[in-house]
C-alpha positions in Angstrom: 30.5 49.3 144.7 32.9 46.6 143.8 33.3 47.5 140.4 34.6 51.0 141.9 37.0 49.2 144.3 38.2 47.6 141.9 38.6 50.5 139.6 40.4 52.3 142.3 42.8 49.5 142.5 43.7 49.2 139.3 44.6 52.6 139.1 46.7 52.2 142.0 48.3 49.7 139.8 49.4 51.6 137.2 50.3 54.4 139.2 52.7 52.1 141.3 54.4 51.0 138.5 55.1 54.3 136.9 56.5 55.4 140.5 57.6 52.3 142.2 61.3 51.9 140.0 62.6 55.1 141.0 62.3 53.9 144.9 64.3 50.4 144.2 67.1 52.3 141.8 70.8 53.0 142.3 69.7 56.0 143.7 67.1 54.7 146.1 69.7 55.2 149.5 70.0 59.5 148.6 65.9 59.4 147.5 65.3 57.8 150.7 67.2 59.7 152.6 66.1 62.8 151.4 62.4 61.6 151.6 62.9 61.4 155.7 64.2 64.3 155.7 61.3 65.9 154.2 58.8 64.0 156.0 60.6 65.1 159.5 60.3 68.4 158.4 56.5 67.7 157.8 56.3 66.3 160.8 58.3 69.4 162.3 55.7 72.2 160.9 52.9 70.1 162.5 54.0 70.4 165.7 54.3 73.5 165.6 51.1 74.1 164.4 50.0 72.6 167.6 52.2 74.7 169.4 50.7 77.7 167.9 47.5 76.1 168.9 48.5 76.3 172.7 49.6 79.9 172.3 46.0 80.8 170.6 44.6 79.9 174.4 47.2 81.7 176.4 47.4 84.8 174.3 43.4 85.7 174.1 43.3 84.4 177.9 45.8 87.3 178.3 44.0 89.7 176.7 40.6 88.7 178.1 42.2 89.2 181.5 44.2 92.4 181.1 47.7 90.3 182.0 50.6 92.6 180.5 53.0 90.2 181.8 51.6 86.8 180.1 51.1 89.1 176.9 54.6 89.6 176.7 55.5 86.4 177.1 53.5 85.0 174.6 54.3 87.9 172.2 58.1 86.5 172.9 56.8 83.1 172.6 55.4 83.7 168.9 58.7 85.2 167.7 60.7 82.2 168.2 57.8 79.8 167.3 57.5 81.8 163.9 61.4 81.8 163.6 61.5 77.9 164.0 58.2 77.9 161.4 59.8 80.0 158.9 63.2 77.8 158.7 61.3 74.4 158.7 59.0 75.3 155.9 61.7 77.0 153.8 63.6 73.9 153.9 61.0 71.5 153.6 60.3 73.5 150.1 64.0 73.3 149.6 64.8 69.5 150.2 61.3 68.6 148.3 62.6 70.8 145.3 65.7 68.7 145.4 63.9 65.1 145.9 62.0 66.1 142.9 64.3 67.4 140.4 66.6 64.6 141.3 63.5 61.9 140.9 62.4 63.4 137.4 66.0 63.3 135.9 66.1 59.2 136.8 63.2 58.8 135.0 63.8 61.0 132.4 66.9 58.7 131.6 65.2 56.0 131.7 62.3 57.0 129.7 64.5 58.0 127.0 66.9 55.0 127.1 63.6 52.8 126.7 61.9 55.0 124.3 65.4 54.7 122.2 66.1 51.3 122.5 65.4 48.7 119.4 64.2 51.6 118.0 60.9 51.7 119.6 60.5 55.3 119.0 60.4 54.2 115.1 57.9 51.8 115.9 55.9 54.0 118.4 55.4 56.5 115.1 54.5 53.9 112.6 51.5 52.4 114.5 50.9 55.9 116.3 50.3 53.7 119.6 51.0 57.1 121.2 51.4 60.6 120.5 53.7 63.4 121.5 56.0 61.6 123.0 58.0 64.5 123.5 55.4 66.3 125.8 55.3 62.7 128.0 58.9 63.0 128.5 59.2 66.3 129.2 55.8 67.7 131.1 54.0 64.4 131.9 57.1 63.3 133.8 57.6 66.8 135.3 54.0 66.6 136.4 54.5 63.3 137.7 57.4 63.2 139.9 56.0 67.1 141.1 52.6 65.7 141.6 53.5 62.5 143.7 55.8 64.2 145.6 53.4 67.5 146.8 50.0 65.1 146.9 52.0 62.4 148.9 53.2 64.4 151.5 50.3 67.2 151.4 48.0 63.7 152.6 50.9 62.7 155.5 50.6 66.1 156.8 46.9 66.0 156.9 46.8 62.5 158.6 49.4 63.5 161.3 47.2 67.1 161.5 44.1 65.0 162.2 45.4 62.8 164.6 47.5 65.5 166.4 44.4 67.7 166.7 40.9 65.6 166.7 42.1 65.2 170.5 42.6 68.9 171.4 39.1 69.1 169.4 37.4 66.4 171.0 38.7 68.0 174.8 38.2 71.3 174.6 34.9 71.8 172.8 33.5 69.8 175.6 29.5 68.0 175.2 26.8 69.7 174.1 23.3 68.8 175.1 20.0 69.5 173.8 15.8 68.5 174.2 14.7 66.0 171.3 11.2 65.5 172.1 11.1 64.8 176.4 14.2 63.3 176.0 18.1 65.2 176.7 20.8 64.3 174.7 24.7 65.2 174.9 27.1 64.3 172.6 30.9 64.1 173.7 33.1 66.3 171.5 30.8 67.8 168.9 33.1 69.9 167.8 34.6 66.4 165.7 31.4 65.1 165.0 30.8 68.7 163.3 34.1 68.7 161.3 33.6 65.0 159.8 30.3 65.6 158.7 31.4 69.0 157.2 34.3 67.9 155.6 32.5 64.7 154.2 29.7 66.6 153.0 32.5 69.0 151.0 34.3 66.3 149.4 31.4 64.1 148.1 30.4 67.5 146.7 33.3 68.4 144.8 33.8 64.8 143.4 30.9 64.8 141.8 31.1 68.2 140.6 35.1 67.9 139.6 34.9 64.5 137.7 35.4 65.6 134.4 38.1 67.4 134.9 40.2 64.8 134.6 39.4 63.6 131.0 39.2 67.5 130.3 43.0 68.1 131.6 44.1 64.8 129.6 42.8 66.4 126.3 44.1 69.6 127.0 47.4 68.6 127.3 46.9 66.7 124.2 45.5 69.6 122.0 48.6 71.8 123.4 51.2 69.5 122.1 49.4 68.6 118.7 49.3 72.9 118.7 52.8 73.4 119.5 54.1 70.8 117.0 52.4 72.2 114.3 54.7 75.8 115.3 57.6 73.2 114.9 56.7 72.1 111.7 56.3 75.3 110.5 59.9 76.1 111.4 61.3 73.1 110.1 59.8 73.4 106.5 59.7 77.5 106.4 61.5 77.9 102.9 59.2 74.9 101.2 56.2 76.7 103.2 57.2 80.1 101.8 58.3 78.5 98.7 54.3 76.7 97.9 52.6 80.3 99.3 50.9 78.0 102.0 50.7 80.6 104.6 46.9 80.4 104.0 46.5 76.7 104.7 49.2 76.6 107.4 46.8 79.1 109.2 43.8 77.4 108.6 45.4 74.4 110.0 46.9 76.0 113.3 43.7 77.8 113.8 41.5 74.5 114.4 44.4 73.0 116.5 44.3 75.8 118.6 40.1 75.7 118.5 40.5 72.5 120.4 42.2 74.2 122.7 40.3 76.5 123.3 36.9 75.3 123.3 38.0 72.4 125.8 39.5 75.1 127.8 35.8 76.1 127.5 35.2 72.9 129.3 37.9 73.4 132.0 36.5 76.9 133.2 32.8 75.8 133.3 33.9 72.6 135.6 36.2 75.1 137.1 33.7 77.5 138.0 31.1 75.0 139.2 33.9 73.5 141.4 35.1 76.9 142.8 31.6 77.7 144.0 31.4 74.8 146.5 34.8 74.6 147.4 34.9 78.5 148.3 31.9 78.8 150.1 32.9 75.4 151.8 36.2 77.3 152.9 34.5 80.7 153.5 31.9 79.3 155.7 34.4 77.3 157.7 35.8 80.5 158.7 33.0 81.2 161.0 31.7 77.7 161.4 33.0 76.7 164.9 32.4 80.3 166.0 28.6 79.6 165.5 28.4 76.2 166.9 31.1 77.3 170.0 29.3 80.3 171.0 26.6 79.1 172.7 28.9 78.3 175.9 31.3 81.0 175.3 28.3 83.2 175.9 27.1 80.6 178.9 30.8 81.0 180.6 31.8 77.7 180.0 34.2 78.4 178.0 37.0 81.6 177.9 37.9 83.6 174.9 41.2 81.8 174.7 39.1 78.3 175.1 37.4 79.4 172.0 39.8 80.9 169.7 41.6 77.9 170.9 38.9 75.8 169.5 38.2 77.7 166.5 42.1 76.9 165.8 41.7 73.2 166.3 38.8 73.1 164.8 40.4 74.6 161.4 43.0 72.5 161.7 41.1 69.5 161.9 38.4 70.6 159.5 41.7 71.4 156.7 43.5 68.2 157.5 39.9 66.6 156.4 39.0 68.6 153.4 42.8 67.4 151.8 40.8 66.0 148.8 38.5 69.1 148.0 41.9 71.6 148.0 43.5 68.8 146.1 41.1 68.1 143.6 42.3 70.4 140.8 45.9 69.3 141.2 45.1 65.4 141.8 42.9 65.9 138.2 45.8 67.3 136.5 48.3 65.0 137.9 45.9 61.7 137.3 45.6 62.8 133.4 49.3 62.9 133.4 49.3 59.3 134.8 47.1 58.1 132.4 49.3 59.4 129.8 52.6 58.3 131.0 50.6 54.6 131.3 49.8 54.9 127.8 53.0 55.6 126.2 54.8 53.0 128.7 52.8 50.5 127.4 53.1 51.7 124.0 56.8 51.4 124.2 57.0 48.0 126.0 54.6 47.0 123.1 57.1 48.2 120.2 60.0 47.0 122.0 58.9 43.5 122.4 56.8 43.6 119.4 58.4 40.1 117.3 60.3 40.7 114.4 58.5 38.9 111.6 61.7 39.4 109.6 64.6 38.0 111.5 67.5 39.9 110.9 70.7 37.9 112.8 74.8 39.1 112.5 76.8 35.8 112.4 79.9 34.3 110.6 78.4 34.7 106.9 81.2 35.8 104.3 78.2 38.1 102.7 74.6 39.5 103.6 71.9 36.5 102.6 68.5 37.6 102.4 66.3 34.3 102.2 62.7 33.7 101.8 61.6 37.6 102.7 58.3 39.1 102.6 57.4 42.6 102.8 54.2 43.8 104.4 52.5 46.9 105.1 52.1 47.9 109.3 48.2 46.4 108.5 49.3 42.7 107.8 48.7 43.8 103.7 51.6 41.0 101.8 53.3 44.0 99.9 56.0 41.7 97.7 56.3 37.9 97.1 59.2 35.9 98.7 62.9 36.8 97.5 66.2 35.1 98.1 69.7 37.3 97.3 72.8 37.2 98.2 74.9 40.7 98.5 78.6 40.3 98.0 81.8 42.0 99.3 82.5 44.7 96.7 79.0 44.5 94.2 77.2 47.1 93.0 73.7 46.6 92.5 71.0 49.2 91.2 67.6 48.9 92.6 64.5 50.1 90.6 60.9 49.8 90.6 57.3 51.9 90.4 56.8 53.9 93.5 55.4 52.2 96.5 56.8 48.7 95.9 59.0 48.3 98.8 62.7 49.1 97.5 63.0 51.5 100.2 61.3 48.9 102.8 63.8 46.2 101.9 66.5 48.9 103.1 64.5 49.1 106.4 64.1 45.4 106.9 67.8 45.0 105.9 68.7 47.7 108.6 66.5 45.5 111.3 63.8 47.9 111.7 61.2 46.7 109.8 59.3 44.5 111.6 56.5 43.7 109.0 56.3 40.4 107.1 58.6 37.2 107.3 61.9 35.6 106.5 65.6 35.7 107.4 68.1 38.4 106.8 71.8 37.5 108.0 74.5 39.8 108.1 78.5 38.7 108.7 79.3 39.9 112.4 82.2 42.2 111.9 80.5 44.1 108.7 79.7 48.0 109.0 76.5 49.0 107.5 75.7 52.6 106.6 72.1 54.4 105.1 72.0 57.5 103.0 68.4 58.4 102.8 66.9 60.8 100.3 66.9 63.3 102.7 69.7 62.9 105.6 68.9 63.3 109.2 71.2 66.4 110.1 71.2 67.3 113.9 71.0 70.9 116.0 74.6 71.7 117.1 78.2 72.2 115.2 78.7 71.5 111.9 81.4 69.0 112.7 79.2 67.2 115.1 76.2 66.9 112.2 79.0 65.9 109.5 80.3 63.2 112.3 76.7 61.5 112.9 76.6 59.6 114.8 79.8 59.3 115.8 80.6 61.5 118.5 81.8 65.2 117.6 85.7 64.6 117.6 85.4 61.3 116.0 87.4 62.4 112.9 90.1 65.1 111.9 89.3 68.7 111.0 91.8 68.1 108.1 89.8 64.8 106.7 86.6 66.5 107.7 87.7 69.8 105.1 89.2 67.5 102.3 85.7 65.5 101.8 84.1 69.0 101.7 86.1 69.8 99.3 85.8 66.6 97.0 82.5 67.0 97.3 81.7 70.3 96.2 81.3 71.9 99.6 84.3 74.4 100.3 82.3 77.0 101.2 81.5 75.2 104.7 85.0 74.6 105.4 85.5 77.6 107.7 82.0 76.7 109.5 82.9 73.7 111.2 82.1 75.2 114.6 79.2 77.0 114.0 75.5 76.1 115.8 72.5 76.0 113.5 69.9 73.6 112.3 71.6 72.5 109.4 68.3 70.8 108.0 66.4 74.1 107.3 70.4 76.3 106.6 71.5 73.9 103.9 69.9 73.4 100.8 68.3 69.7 99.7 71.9 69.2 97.4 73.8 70.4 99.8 72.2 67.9 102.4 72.7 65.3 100.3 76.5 66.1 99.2 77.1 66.3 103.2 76.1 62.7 103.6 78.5 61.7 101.5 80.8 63.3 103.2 79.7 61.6 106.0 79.9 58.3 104.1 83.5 58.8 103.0 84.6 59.4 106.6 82.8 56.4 108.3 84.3 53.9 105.9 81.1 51.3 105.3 81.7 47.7 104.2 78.7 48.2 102.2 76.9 51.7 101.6 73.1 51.6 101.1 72.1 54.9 98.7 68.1 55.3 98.9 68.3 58.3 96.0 70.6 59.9 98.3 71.8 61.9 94.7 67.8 62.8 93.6 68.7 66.8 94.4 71.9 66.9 92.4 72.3 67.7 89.2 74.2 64.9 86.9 77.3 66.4 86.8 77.9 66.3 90.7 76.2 63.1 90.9 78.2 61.5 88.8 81.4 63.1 90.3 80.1 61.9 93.6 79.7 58.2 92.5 83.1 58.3 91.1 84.6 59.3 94.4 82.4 56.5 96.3 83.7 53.9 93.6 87.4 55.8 94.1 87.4 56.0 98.1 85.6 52.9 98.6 87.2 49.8 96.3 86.3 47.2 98.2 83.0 48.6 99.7 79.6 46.9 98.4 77.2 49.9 97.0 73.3 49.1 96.6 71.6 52.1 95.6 67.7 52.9 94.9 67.7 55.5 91.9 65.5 56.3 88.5 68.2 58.2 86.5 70.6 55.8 83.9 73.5 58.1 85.2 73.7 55.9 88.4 73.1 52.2 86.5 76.6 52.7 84.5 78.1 52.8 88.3 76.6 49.3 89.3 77.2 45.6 87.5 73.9 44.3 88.8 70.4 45.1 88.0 67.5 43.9 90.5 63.7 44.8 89.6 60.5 45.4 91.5 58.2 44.0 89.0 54.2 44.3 89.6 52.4 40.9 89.2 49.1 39.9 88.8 47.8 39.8 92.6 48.9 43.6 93.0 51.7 42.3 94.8 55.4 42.9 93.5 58.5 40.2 92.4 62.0 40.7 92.8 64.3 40.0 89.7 67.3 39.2 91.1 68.8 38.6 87.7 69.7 41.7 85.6 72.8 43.0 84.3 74.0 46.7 83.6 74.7 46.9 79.9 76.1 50.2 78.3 76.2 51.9 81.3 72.0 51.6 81.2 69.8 49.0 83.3 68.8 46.0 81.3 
């Protein structure tokens, strides 16, 4: 028992710290606000549900005596009661709609500013602390905000129910007495004592019969995103796709994604089903339930018609305001796996973003970029290269080669700050601009101009300097597309990628341009008409660049080396020249 309280109240926990910032925002006066609103309205339909409960008696009272006039009255009475109904519940639908969009935007902003921040969605991938975090954001939040809000005030409503109606219960169902043995017994308002031990019977039932449901709605929502980003891959890489014939294996691969859909969907609708029995006959039965256990004195002439229907009213009221949790159940399992998910990836991204850099990468008052006593490592802790000091001046060029694997392109990343693996000191002089070209460029969805201009904003440079570096990089025939929409990463061809993010390096202006075989998909002509342009537009810019071919070393005066040593770890020579236009 105490290991269950205290499993409840850890969940609590978490679930107060996923929903708990919203409520102490900027915004907290308008949710607030809005949040009394709703819960007046609440309040409001409640009321008149025990209005309606008072018209139940006079109306069948009418009818059991034949009045015409008290029929009409009532008959008047409903109309405006149903008006008033009508308005209140379409608002409350309204003003909750509001509250929740309004609720999910915050913490979709703040969700995203997190997940973006030191690059923890970097980090988040490389240890694959979570996944999909796109589906968190987007449907776990949705779920979240939508969930709190309808549970929340679905339980206030059934609290103020049962309170406003256990006393109409208790009075008008009356005693009821019966022979146990030679002895009489009567019990005050059994109507209640009826309705508690229904209701209690109900929910215990559907507990234990909905329990997995929750684990079963956390997995599904799992196997749907893994499904639905294996449709976006497809469309990212259709020409290579197309290009290897993999059509089979792509199938093959979508196929058992989508099996774990659907065989824990299997799962969902067995649990379903077994949950759909009790809970209908449990609201089937309740139906005729306080007609069975009223009639007795409705038949004796206690009671009136209108006494009865009047308690049959109550007693549904009651007897719904205390099965909350069995009609809840399939949205509270749904909106708990959501929870758990959203605790995950919070965690997972206040992990990454406090997660210590082991390589401490500072900006100060250096005249040049010092890289002293660095160590690369793998994510697992495995020592990848031996310790290397260098020194990067203003206006060097410097060729970087080695055997695949042996961390040239992860000195970039530790360079760039976002390599967190493995010790040392990197410092960088404050004012200095910085710019990567990786082998393949990240290219947003949107305009042209806007993918050429990342990530600077879209107007950040002139149409007419934006067509010239087209030009001078062998790209005229995108010079009238500047304002076209497409997702340039699958339109544009591998060179033509890679041309375009020299354009995009030619416009920014780096004090030092870092070229991780940005030129792999050009031939050697327009690579070496590229260089020459770098070289040309950039004098005083500092070029390092990762490559194989000798056509880049007779660009570059200095030659360093990832060397393999004995311990399967790799050394940095710091010390080679570029001879004859070839690396020595």
């Amino acid at each position: 028992m105490a290991s269950t309280i205290k499993k409840v109240s850890k969940d609590w926990q978490v679930v107060w710290r996923l929903i708990e910032p919203y409520w102490r925002s900027e915004e907290k006066i308008s949710a607030f606000g809005l949040l009394a609103a709703v819960i007046s309205l609440a309040l409001g339909m409640v009321y008149l549900n025990v209005l309606f409960n008072d018209w139940n008696r006079e109306f069948y009272n009418a009818l059991e005596t034949k009045n015409f006039v008290i029929f009409k009255q009532q008959l008047w009475r409903f109309s405006w009661l149903a008006f008033l109904f009508i308005a209140v519940a379409i608002y409350k639908i309204y003003l909750t709609q509001a509250l929740e969009i309004r609720w999910r935007a915050w913490m979709t902003r703040q969700y995203m500013a997190e997940w973006l921040e030191n690059q923890a969605y970097y980090r988040v991938e490389q240890t694959r602390s979570a996944d999909n975090p796109d589906q968190r954001i987007a449907e776990d939040l949705k779920f979240l905000t939508s969930g709190s809000l309808s549970l929340s005030l679905g339980l206030l409503s059934s609290v103020v129910t049962l309170v406003s109606f256990v006393g109409i219960l208790w009075s008008v169902s009356g005693p009821i007495s019966f022979m146990l043995g030679q002895q009489e017994w009567s019990i005050p308002g059994y109507m209640v004592w009826f309705a508690l031990a229904y209701a209690g019977i109900g929910s215990l039932l559907v507990a234990w019969i909905g329990k997995p449901l929750v684990q079963q709605n956390f997995n599904q929502q799992r196997y749907e995103a893994d499904f639905r980003f294996g449709l976006i891959r497809i469309r990212e890489n259709a020409e290579a796709i197309a290009l290897y014939g993999g059509e089979t294996e792509e199938q093959v691969q979508l196929t058992g994604r989508f099996a774990h859909i659907r065989e824990n969907w299997w799962s969902i609708m067995k649990t379903t089903k077994r949950l759909n029995v009790a809970s209908t006959f449990y609201a089937q039965f309740a139906v005729i339930f306080p007609f069975l256990v009223g009639a007795p004195r409705f038949f004796s002439g206690t009671i009136t018609l209108g006494g009865l229907m009047q308690i049959s009213s109550a007693f549904g009221q009651v007897q719904s305001s205390l099965s909350w949790f069995i009609d809840a159940f399939g949205q509270l399992a749904e909106w708990k796996a959501s929870v758990n998910r959203l605790a995950e990836f919070h965690n997972a991204v206040s992990d990454a973003r406090a997660q210590q850099l082991g390589i401490m990468v500072t900006r100060n008052n250096v005249g040049a970029i010092l890289i002293d006593q660095v160590n690369l490592c793998l994510p697992d802790g495995t020592l990848l290269t031996q310790s290397m000091n260098a020194t990067i001046l203003a206006g060097q060029r410097i060729l970087i080669t080695g055997p695949s694997g042996c961390g040239k392109s992860t000195l970039f990343r530790a360079i760039a700050g976002i390599w967190p693996y493995g010790q040392g000191f990197i410092e960088i002089p404050k004012e200095m601009k910085l710019l990567f070209l990786p082998q393949r460029s990240y290219l947003p969805i949107g305009t042209l101009r806007a993918a050429i201009n990342y990530p600077a904003s879209g107007d950040a440079y002139k149409d007419r300097a934006i067509q010239h570096y087209l030009e001078q990089c062998k790209l005229p025939h995108l010079m009238a597309s500047l304002d076209d929409s497409d997702n340039w990463s699958t339109r544009l061809s591998p060179g033509e990628q890679q041309r375009l993010a020299f354009v995009r390096a030619l416009l920014s202006e780096p004090d030092v341009l870092f070229l991780d075989e940005a030129s792999s998909a050009l031939d050697a002509d327009t690579e070496q008409a590229l260089y020459e342009l770098i070289l040309a537009e950039l004098p005083h810019a500092s070029i390092i660049s990762i490559a194989h071919r000798d056509i880049v070393a007779r660009h570059h005066q200095l030659h360093w080396r990832f060397e393999a040593d004995t311990d399967a770890r790799f050394r940095i020579n710091t010390s080679g020249q570029i001879k004859a236009g070839k690396a020595a």
